[in-house]
DRENSEVEX-684526 format. One record per residue: x, y negated, z negated of N, C-alpha, C in turn; residue number from 1. Coordinates in steps of 0.02 Angstrom, whole numbers. Each point is the difference from the previous one (the first is absolute). Layout:
N
      nc1      nc2      nc3     cac1     cac2     cac3      cc1      cc2      cc3   num
        X        Y        Z        X        Y        Z        X        Y        Z   NUM
...
***
This chain:
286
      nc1      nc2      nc3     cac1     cac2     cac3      cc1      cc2      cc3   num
     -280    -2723      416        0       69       26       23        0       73     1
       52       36        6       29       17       72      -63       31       41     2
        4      -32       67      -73       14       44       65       15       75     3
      -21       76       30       39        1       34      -71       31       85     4
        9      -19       27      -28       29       71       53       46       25     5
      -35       54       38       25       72       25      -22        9       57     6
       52       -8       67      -52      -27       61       40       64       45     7
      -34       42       46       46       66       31      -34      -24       63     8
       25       43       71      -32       21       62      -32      -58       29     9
       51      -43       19      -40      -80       28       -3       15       52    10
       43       28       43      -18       33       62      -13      -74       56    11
       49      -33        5      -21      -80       24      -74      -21        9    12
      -40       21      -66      -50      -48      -20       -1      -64      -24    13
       11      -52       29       30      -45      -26      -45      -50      -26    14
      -78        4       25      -70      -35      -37      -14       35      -74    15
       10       69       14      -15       62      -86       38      -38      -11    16
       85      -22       -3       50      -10      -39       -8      -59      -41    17
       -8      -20       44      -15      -91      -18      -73      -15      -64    18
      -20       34       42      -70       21      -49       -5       16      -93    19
       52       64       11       12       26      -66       41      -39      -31    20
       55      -34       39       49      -62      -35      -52      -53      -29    21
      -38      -19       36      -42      -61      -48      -27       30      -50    22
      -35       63        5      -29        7      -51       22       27      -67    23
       92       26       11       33       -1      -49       16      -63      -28    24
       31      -37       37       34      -57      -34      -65      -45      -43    25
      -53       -4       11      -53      -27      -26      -20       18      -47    26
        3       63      -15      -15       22      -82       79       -9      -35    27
       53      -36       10       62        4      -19       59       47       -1    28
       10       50       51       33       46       -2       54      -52       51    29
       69        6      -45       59      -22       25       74       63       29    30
      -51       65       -3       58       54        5      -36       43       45    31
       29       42       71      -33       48       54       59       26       15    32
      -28       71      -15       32       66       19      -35       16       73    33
       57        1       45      -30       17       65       31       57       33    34
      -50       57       -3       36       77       24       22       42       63    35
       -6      -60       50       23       44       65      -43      -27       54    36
        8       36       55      -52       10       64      -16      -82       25    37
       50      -52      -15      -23      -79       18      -41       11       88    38
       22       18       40      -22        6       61      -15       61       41    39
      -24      -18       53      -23       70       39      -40       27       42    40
      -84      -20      -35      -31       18       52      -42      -85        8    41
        4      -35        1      -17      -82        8       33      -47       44    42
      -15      -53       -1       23      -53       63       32      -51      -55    43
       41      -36       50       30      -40      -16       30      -16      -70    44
       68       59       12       35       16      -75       26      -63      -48    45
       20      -50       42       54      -36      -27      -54      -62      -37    46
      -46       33        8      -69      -53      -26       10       46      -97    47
       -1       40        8        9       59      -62       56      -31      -55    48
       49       23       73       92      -17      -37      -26      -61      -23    49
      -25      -40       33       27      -82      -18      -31       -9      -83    50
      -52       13      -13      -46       22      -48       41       22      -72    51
       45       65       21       23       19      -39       72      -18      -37    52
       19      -47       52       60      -31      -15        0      -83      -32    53
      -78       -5        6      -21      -65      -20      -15       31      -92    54
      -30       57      -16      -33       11      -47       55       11      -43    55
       63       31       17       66        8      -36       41      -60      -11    56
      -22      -45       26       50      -73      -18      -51      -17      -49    57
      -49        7      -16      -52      -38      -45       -2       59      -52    58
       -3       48        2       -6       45      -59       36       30        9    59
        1       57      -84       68       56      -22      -54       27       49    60
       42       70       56      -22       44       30       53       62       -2    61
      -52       57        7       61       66       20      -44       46       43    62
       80        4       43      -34       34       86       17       66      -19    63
      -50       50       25       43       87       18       11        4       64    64
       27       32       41       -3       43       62      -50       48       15    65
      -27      -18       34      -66       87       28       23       10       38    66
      -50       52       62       16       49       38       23      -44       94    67
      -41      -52      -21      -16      -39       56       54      -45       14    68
       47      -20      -54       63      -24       15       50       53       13    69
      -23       53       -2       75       60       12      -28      -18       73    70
      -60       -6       30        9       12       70       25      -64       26    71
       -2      -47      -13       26      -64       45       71        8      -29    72
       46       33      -47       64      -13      -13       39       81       26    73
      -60       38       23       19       58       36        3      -19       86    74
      -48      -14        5       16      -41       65       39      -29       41    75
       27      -64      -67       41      -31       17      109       50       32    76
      -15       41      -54       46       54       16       -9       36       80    77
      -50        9      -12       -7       34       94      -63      -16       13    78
       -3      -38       62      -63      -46       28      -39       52       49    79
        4       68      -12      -51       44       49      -62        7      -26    80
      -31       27       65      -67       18      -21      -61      -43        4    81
       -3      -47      -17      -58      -29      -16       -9      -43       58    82
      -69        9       41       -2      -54       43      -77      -49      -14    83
       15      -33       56      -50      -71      -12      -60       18        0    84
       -6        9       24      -72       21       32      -12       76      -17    85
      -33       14      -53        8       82      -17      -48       -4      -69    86
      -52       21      -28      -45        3      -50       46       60      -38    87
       48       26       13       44       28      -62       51      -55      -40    88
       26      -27       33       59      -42      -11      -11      -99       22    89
      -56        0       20       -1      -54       41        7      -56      -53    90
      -41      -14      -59        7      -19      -55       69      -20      -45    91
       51       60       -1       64        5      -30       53      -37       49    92
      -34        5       61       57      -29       36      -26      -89       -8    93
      -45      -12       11      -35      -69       12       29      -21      -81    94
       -9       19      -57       21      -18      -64       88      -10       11    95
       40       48       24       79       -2        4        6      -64       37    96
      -61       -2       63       64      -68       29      -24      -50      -19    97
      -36      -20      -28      -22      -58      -50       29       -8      -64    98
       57       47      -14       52        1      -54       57      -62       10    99
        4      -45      -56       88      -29        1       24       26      -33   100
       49      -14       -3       75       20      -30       -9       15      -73   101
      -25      -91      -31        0        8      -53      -58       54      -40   102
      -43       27       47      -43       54      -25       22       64      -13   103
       45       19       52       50       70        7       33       -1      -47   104
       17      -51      -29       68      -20      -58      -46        2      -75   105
      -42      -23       15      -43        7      -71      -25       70      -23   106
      -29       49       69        6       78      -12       40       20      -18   107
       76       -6       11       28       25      -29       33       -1      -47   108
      -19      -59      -32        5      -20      -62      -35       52      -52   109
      -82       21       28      -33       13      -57       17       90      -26   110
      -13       -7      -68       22       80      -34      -68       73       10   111
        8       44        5      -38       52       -9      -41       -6      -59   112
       31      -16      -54      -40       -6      -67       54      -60      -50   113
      -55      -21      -25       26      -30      -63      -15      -14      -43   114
       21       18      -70      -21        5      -74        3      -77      -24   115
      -76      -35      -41       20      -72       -4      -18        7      -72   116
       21      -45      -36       -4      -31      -68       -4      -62      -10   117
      -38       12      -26      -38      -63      -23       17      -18      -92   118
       21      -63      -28       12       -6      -53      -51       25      -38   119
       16       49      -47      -67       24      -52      -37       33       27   120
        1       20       70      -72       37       25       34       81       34   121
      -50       22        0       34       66        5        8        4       86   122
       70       48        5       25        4       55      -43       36       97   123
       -1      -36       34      -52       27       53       50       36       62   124
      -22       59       47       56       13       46      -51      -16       71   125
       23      -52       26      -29      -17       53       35       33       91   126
      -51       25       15       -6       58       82      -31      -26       44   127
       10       33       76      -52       -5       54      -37       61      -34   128
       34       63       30      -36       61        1       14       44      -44   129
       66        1      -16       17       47      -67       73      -29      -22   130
       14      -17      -70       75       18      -31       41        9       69   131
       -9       57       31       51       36       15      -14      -14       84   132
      -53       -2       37        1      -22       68      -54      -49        4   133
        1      -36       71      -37      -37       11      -69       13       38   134
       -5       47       19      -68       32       36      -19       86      -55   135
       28        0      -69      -24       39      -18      -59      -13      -62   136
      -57       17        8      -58        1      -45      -13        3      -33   137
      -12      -64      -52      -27       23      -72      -69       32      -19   138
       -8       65       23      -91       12       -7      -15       32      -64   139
      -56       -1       -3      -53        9      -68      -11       96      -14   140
       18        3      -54        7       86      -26       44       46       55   141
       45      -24        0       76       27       65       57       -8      -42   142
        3       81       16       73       30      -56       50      -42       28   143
       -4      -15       45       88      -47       26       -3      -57      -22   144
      -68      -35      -30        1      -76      -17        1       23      -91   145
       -3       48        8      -18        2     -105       95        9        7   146
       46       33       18       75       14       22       36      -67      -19   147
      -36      -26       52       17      -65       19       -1      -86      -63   148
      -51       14      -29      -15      -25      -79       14       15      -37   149
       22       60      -13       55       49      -54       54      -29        8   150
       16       -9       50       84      -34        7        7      -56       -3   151
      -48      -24       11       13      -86        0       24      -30      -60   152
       60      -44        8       18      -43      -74      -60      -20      -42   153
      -42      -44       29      -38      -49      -10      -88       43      -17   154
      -23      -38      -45      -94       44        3      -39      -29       31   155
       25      -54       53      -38      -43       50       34        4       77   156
      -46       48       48       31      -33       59      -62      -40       43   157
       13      -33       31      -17      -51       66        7       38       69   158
      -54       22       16       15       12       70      -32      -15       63   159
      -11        1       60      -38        3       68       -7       56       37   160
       -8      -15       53        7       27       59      -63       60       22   161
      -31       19      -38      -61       38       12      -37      -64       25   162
      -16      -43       -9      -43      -61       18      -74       29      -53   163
       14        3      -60      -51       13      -22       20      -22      -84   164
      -55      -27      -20        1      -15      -74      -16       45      -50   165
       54       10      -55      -31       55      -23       57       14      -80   166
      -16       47      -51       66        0      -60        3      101       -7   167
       59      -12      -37        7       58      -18       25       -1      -62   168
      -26       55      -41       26        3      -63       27       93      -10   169
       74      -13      -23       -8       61      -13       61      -12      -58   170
       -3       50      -56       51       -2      -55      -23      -89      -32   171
      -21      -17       15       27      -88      -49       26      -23       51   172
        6       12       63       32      -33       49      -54      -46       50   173
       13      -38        7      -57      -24       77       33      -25       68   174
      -41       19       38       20      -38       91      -63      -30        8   175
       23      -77       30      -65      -25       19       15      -19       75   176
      -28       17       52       -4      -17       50      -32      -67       26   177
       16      -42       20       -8      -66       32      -53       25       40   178
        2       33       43      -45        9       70       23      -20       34   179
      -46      -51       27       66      -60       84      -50      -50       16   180
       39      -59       -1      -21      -53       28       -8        0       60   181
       29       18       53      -27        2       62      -58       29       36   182
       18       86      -23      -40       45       41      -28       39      -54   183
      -33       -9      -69      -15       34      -25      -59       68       19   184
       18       60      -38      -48       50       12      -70      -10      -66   185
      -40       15       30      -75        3      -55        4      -57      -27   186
       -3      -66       21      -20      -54      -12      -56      -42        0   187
      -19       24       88      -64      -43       17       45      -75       26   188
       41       18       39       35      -44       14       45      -75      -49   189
       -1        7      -66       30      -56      -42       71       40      -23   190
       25      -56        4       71        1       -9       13       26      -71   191
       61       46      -25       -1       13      -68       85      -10      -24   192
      -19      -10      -65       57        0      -31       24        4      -90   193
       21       -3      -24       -1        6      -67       18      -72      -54   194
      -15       13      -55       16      -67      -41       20       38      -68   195
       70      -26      -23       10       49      -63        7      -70      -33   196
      -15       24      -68       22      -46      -61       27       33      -55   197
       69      -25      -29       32        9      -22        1        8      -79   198
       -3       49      -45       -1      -14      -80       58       76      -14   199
       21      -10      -75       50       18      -27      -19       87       26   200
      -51       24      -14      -36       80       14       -3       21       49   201
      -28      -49       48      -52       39       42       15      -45       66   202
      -25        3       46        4      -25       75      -74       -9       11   203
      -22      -48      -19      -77       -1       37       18      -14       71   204
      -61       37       38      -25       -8       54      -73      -18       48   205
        8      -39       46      -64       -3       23       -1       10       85   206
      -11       38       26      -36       27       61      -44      -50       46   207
       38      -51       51      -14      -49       31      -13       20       78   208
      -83        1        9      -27      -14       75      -18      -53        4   209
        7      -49       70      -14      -63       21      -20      -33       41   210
      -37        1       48      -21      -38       49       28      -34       42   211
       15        3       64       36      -50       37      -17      -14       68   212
        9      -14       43      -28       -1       76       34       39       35   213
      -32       62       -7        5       66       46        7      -15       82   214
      -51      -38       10      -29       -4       78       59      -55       29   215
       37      -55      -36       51      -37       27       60       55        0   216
        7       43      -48       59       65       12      -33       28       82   217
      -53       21        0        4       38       71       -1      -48       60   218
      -14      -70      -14       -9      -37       56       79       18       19   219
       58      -30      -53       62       10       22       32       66       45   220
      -35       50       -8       17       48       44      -11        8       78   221
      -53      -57       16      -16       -7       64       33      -72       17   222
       12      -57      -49       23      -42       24       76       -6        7   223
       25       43      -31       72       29        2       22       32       65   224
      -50       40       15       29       43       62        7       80      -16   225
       -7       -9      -66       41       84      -26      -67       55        4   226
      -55      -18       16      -58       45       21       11       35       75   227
       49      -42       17       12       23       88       65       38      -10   228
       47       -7      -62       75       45       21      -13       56      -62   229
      -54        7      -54      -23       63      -20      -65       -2      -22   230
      -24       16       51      -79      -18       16      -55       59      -53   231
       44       61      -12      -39       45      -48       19       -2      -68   232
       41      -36      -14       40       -6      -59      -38      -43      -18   233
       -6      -67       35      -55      -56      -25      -46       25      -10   234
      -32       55       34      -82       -4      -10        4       54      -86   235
       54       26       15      -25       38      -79       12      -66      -41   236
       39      -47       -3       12      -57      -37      -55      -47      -37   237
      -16       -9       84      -61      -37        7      -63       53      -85   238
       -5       29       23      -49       49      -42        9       19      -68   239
       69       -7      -13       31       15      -70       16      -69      -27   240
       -6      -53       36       -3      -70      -35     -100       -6      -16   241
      -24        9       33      -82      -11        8      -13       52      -78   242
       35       61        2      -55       64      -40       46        8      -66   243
       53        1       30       44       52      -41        2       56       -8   244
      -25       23       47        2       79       21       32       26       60   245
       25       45       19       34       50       67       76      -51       -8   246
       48       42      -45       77      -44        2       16       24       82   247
       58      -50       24       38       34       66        8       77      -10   248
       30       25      -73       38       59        8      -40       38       19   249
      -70        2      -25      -52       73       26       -7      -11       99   250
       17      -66       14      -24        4       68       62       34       39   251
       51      -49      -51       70       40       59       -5       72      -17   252
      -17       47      -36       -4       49      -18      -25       26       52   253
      -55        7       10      -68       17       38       62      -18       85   254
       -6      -58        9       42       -2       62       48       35       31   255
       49       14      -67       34       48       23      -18       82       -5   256
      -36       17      -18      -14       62       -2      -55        3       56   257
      -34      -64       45      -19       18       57       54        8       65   258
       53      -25      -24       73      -13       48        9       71        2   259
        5       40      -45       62       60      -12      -81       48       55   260
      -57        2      -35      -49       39       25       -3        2       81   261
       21      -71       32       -3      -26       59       54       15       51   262
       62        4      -41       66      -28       42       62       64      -19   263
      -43       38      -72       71       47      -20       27      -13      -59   264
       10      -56       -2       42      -36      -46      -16      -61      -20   265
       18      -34      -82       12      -60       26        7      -49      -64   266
       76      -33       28       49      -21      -50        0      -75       23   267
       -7      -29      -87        1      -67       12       44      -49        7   268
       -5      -36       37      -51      -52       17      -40       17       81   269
       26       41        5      -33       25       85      -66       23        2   270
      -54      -48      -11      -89       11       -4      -27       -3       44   271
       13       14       57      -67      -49       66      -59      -32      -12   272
        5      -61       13      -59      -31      -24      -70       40       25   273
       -6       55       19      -83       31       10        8       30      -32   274
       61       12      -65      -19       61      -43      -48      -60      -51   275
       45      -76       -2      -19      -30      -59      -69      -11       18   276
      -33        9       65      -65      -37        8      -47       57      -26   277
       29       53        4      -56       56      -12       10        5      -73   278
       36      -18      -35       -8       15      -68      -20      -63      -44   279
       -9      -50       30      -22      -64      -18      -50       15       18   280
      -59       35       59      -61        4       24      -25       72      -80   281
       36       28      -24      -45       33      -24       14      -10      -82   282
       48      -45      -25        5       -6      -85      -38      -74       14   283
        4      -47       46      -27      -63      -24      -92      -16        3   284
      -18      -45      -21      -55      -10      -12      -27      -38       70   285
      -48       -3       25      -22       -8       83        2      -85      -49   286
***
């Protein structure tokens, strides 16, 4: 029986990664679908890359593109905006210059979507965020995701990027969401990911949380340096690796809508870090 691991949103977790790799390859899974978001909000990327380029010379693998490689290959097109030291951007930039070549080259290698087949087994369409974009949402009883499964070739998609584990069924169709190995949401801090097995019908699945050393992930944020060049970004980090609760997006949210209340306006990436402190002082946990 074909045993395949489904690994999304590593987000340069590179202890989760490593983590969920042993514990695939140990029950015998020789095949990983990996959906996007490799880096981002973590330290020391090329610890990730190296990981993942080791796991593809040893096993069949297939990469997607997420949202998080449009920004380092958007970037790379025009290098504004983002500075070092900045809890909006401080992160994205610290991830870009820790980029080689051969990483830039491998993004753009990877596809938006791709439909795989498997001998005898029925056909799967593997995503970051949707078929059709990479930051768009597969959510639960949402006319644009039932649209979205109507159209699809395939009665199986694979997706990420919510950072949350979870299926959908609608028509005879299913989406199973990975969640994320890195930064998962509603976890309780363990890493998640999926395990399908393969028969002539059906796609079994199993829904994988895991254990790993949380507290060596946050040591790296202070022993890195990157607590000092996005110091509010870490701390929601810090907290969403510990809980799995409060994602960045509700904080940058909150941030910026203290910016616009404050200043008039206010278009990103331009946050002042006292917007981020006041909105980190009132969504995070003392």
């Amino acid at each position: 029986m074909l045993k395949i691991a489904v690994l999304s949103d590593i987000h340069g977790n590179y202890t989760a990664l490593q983590k969920c790799l042993d514990y695939a390859v140990n029950i015998g899974v020789d095949t990983f679908i990996f959906l996007g978001d490799y880096l981002g909000e973590l330290t020391y990327p090329q610890k990730t890359m190296d990981i993942l380029y080791s796991i593809k010379e040893k096993k069949t693998c297939f990469f997607i593109k997420g949202n998080k490689e449009d920004y380092w290959l958007n970037y790379e097109k025009d290098p504004n905006g983002w500075k070092e030291y900045d809890s909006t951007t401080g992160c994205l930039y610290y991830t870009y210059q820790n980029l080689k070549q051969k990483d830039i080259q491998f993004f753009k290698s990877l596809l938006l979507k791709e439909e795989l087949k498997f001998n005898g087994l029925l056909p799967i369409t593997i995503c970051h965020g949707s078929p059709r974009k990479t930051n768009e949402k597969l959510l639960p009883g949402n006319d644009n995701t039932f649209q979205i499964i109507e159209n699809n070739p395939s009665n199986y998609i694979l997706c990420g990027h919510t950072h949350k584990q979870g299926k959908i069924k609608h028509n005879e169709k299913i989406v199973l969401n990975a969640g994320s190995v890195g930064v998962p949401l509603d976890s309780n801090g363990k890493a998640q990911f999926i395990i399908l097995k393969g028969t002539p019908d059906i796609w079994d699945y199993e829904f994988i949380s895991i254990e790993y050393d949380v507290e060596k992930v946050v040591a790296d944020l202070h022993s890195s340096g990157l607590n000092k060049k996005a110091p509010y970004w870490c701390k929601v980090s810090e907290n969403l690796l510990r809980t799995g609760t409060i994602p960045h997006s509700m904080v940058l949210a909150r941030a910026m809508a203290i910016c616009k209340d404050n200043f008039g306006e206010c278009i990103w990436p331009n946050i002042p870090e006292e917007c981020w402190e006041q909105a980190v002082r009132e969504l995070l946990p003392e």
